[in-house]
N, C-alpha and C positions, 0 to 999 in steps of 0.2 A: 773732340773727335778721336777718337781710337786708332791706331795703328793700319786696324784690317779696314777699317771705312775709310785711309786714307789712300790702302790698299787698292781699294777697291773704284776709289775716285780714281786712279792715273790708271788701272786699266781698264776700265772705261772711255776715257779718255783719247788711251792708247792700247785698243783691242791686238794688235797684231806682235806684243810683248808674249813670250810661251813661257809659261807659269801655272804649277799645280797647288794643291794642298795652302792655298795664300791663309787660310784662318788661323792654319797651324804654325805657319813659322811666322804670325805675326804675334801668337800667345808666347814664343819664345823671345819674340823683343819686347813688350810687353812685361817679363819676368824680369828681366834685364835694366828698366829703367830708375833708375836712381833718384833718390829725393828731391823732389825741385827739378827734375829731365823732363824739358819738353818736346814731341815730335814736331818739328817743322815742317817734313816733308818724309815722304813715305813711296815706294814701290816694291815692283817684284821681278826678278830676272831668273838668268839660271848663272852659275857661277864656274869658271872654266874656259880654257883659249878655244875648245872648240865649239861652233856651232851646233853640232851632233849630242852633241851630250844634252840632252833636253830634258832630265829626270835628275837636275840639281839644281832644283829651282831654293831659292834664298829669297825672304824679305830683309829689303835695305832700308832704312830709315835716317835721315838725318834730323839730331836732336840738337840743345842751344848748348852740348857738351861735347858730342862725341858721333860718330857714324857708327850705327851699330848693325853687322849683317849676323843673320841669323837664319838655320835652319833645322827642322826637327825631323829627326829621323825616321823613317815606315815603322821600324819595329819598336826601337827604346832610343831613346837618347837625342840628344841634339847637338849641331855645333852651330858655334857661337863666338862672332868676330867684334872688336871693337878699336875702332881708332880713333887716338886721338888727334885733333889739331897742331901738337908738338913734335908727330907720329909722322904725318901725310908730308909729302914731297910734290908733288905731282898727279894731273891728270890727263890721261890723251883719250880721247875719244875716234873711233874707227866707226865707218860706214862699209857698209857692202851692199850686197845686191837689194838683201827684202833689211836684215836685220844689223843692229848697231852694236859696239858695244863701247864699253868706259872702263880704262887699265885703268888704279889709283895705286901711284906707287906711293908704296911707307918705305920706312929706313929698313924695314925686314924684309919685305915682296913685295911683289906685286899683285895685287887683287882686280883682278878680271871678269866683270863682268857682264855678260852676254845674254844673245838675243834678246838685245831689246826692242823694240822697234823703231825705225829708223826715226820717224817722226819725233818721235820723245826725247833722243839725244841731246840735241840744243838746249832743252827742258832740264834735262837730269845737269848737264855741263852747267849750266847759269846756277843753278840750286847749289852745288855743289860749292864752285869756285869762290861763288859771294861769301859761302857761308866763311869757307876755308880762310877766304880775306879778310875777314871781319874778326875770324878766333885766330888768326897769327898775330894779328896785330897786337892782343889782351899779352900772349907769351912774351913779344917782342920788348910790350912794357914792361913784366914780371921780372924779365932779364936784365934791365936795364935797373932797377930798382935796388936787385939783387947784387949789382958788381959793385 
């Protein structure tokens, strides 16, 4: 299954998420995966603490390596975020009225991202966190190996 068809499952799923151009910034995570990377899970948000900002929308994906957000720009170019498991610190997730959103702090920022729809949270948070637990552990051995 592709990026955008996985895309495309969770906003289905979860219609009330505001997301444009989802084909385009899934062809940029897509560019992005690595030999042997596989998509686990996949969405689409906008990226930013405000809810207003509705025209920066990102495909999120988490792969069995890395979280990789990506976005392709109207005219040329694209940006393109990747954390890793050794990277990620933390996740808080926030509700409000209609829409949700998931801060993931790394050891450099914080990555915020929004309107999602409230429903999905729980959804995105379990995806997340398991995966997180599951790839700190692999580091925790590496380091331990390593001293």
């Amino acid at each position: 299954m592709t990026v955008y068809e996985k895309i495309m499952e969770y906003s289905k799923k979860y219609p009330g998420t505001i997301a444009w151009r989802k084909k385009a910034h899934a062809k940029v995570v897509e560019k992005h995966l690595n030999p042997g990377e596989e998509v686990i899970y996949a969405f689409c948000c906008q990226k930013g603490l405000s809810s207003f900002e509705i025209f920066n929308t990102y495909a999120v994906a988490l792969t069995n390596k890395r979280i990789l957000i990506a976005q392709k720009r109207v005219l040329f170019g694209y940006l393109f975020l990747a954390i890793t498991p050794d990277m990620f610190n933390d996740l808080t997730i926030r509700t409000g009225l209609i829409w949700g959103k998931a801060c993931l702090d790394t050891i450099k920022e914080v990555v915020v991202l929004s309107n999602l729809s409230k429903a999905s949270v729980s959804e995105i948070e379990t995806a997340i966190t398991e995966y997180m637990m599951k790839e700190k552990k692999k580091y925790v051995k590496i380091e331990k190996e390593s001293a």
